[in-house]
N, C-alpha and C positions, 0 to 999 in steps of 0.2 A: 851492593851499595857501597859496600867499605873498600874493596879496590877503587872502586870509580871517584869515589872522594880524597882517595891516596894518591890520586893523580892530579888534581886542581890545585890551581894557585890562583890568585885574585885576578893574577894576569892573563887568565885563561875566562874569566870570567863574561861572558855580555847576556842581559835580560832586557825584558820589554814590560812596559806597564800602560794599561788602558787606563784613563783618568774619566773615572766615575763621581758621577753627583755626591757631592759629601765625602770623597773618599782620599782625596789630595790636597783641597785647599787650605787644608793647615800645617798637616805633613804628611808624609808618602812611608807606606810600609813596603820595606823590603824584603824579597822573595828569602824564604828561609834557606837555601842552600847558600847564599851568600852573605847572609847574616853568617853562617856559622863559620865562614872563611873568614869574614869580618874579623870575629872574636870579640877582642876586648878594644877596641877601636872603638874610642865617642866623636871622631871629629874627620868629616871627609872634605875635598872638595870637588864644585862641579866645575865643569865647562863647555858652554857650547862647542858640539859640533865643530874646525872650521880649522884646527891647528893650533900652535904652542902660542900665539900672540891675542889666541882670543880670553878677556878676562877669566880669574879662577874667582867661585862664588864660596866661602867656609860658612859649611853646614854641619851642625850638630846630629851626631844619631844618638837615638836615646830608647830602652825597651819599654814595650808595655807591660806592666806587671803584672797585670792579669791573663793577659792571653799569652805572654812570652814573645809576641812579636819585636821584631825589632823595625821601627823610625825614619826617614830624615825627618828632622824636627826645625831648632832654629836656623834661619836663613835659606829654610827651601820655600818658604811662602814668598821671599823678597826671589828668589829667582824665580819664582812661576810669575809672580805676576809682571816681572821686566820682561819678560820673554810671551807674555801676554796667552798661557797655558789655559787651555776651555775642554767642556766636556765630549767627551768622546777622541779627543790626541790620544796618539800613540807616543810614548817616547819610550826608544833604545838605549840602553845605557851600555856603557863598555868601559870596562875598568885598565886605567893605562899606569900601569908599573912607574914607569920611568918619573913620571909626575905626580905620583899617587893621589890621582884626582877620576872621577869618572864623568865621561865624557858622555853628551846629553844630543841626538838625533832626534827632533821633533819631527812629524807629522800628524798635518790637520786633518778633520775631514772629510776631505777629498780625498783622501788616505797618498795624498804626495806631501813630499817630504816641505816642509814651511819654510819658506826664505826670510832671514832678518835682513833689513837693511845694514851695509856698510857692516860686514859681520865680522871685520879682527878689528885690533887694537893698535894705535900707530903711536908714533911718538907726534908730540904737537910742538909749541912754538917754545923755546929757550930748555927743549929735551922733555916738555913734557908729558904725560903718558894723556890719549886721547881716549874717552870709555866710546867703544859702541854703540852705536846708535839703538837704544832699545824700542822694541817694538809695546804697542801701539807708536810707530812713527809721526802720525798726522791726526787732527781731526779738523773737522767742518764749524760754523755755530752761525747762525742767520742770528743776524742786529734785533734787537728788541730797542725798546725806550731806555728801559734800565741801561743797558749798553751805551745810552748814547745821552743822559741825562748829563743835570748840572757838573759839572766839574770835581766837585766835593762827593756827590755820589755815584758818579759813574763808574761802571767795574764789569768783566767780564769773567763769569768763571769759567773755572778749568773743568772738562771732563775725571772725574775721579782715575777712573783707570788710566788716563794718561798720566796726570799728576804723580800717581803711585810708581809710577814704569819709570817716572824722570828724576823722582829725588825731590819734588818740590817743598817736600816739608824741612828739606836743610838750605833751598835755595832762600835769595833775598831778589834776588832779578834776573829778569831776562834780555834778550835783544830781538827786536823785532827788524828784519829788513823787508825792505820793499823800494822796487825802481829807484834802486842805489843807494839809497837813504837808510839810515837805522836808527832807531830811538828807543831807550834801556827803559823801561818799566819793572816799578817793583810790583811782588807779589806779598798779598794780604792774605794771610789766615784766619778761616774763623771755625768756630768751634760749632758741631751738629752732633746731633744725637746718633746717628748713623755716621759718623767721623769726623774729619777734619774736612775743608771744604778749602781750595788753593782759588783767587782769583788774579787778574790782570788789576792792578789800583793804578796808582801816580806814575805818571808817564804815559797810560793806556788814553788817555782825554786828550793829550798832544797828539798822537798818534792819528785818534780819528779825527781832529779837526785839519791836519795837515793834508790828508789823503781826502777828504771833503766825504765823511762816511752817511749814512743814513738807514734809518730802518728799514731793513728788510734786504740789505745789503748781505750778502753771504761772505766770511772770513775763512780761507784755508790756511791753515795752520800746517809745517813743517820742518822736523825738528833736520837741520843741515851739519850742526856740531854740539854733541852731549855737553862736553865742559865737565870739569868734574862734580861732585857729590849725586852723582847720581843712586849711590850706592848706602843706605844711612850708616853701614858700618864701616866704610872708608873715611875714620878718624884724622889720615894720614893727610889728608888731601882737605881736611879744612879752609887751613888757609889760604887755596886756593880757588878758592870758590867765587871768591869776587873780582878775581883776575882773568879765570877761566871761563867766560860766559856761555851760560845754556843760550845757541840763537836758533831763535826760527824765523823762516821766510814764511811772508806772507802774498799770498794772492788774492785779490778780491772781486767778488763776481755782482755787477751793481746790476739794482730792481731793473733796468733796461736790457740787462745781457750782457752787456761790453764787461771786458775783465781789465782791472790792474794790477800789475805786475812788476 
C-alpha cells in the first residue's frame, strides 16, 4: 500500500460517487485515499465537465470529527442543486492539476451521461461574462384564478427547484418574451415554513392581459439567457444584476390547443 501511495499525486487522481438518499444533499464525503492526498487543503473547486470556460464552483471541505471522514461541505449544496443532482446519479470526478479544481461528469439514471443546456460560459454584451444555462432549464404551470385575478393579487409562483438552480433569491426581475414582444416583471418573496417561496408579481398582470390569457391556459417557461447572480456567492457581479437580465421565453398552449409563440 505504501509504494502504491508513493506514486500518486492529486493529478493522478479520478473517483466515482453514487448519490444516496440522505447521503449528498448537504455535503459529499470524500473517498479516503484522496482525502489523504488532500491533506491540509479546506477549499477546492468544482467544474462541470465541458472545458476551461465552464464556471468554477468554491467549495469548502471540512472533516468529520467523529468518524475522521473528510467533506465537500459549503457550496457543494449550491452546485447540486444548479446542476439539478437526484437520487441514484453517478458522478466522476477527476482532479485537474493545472486549474486545481476537480472536474464533475454527471450521469442520470439512464446510467448516460446528462446533458446541460448551453454547457460553457461566453462572454456577453460590453465583455461580460455570460453564466450557463443551469439546469432545471424550463418548467410548465396551467393558469388557475389566482394566476389570473385582480391586478393587486395576481401572481404566479415559481417552481422551488427552479427558483433555487436560477438565483432568484438575489434576482429583482425578470423578462419574459413572447411573439417578439418582452415585458420585465418583478419578483416577490415570501417567507414559508419550508422556505422562501419566488413568485412572478408587477408586470406578470400586463403580461397576461396583452397575450389575452385565461384559466386553464398552460405557460412554458424557458430560460434562453442566465444573466448574472445566478450564483448567491457571486458578490462580484451585484451590480450587475439589473442590467444583466434573467429572460425567459414563453410559449403558450390555450384550453382550445392552438399555441402562442
Amino acid at each position: 500500500m505504501e509504494e502504491e501511495m508513493a506514486g500518486l499525486s492529486l493529478g493522478d487522481f479520478e473517483f466515482f460517487k453514487i448519490l444516496l438518499p440522505g447521503m449528498y444533499e448537504e455535503s459529499l464525503r470524500l473517498p479516503a485515499k484522496f482525502a489523504r492526498e488532500l491533506g491540509a487543503r479546506r477549499e477546492l473547486k468544482l467544474r462541470l465537465a465541458g472545458g476551461e470556460m465552464m464556471p468554477l464552483w468554491d467549495v469548502e471541505v471540512f472533516a468529520d470529527e467523529k468518524r475522521g471522514d473528510m467533506h465537500l461541505g459549503r457550496g457543494w449544496k449550491k452546485f447540486a442543486r444548479a446542476h439539478d443532482l437526484r437520487d441514484g446519479y453517478l458522478l466522476v470526478f477527476r482532479y485537474d492539476d493545472g486549474a486545481a479544481s476537480l472536474t464533475v461528469m454527471v450521469f442520470d439514471r439512464s446510467t448516460c451521461r446528462k446533458q446541460y443546456a448551453h454547457a460553457g460560459a461566453a462572454a456577453g454584451p460590453a465583455g461580460r461574462r455570460s453564466l450557463a444555462i443551469a439546469e432545471p432549464s424550463h418548467f410548465a404551470v396551467s393558469l388557475r384564478q389566482c394566476n389570473l385575478g385582480t391586478k393587486q393579487n395576481q401572481y404566479l409562483n415559481v417552481p422551488v427547484e427552479f427558483q433555487d438552480a436560477h438565483g432568484y433569491a438575489r434576482r429583482r426581475r425578470v423578462e419574459l418574451r413572447m411573439g417578439g414582444r418582452s415585458w420585465s416583471v418583478n419578483l416577490k418573496r415570501g417567507k414559508r415554513v419550508r422556505g422562501d417561496r419566488t413568485a412572478f408579481k408587477y408586470g406578470w398582470h400586463q403580461f397576461c392581459v396583452d397575450n389575452g390569457l385565461e384559466v386553464g391556459d398552460t405557460c412554458f417557461f424557458r430560460v434562453i439567457r442566465e444573466g448574472a447572480c445566478a450564483d448567491d456567492d457571486e458578490e462580484e457581479w451585484e451590480d450587475e444584476c439589473e442590467d444583466d437580465e434573467h429572460v425567459l421565453k414563453v410559449e403558450v398552449r390555450k384550453k382550445n390547443g392552438t399555441m402562442l409563440t
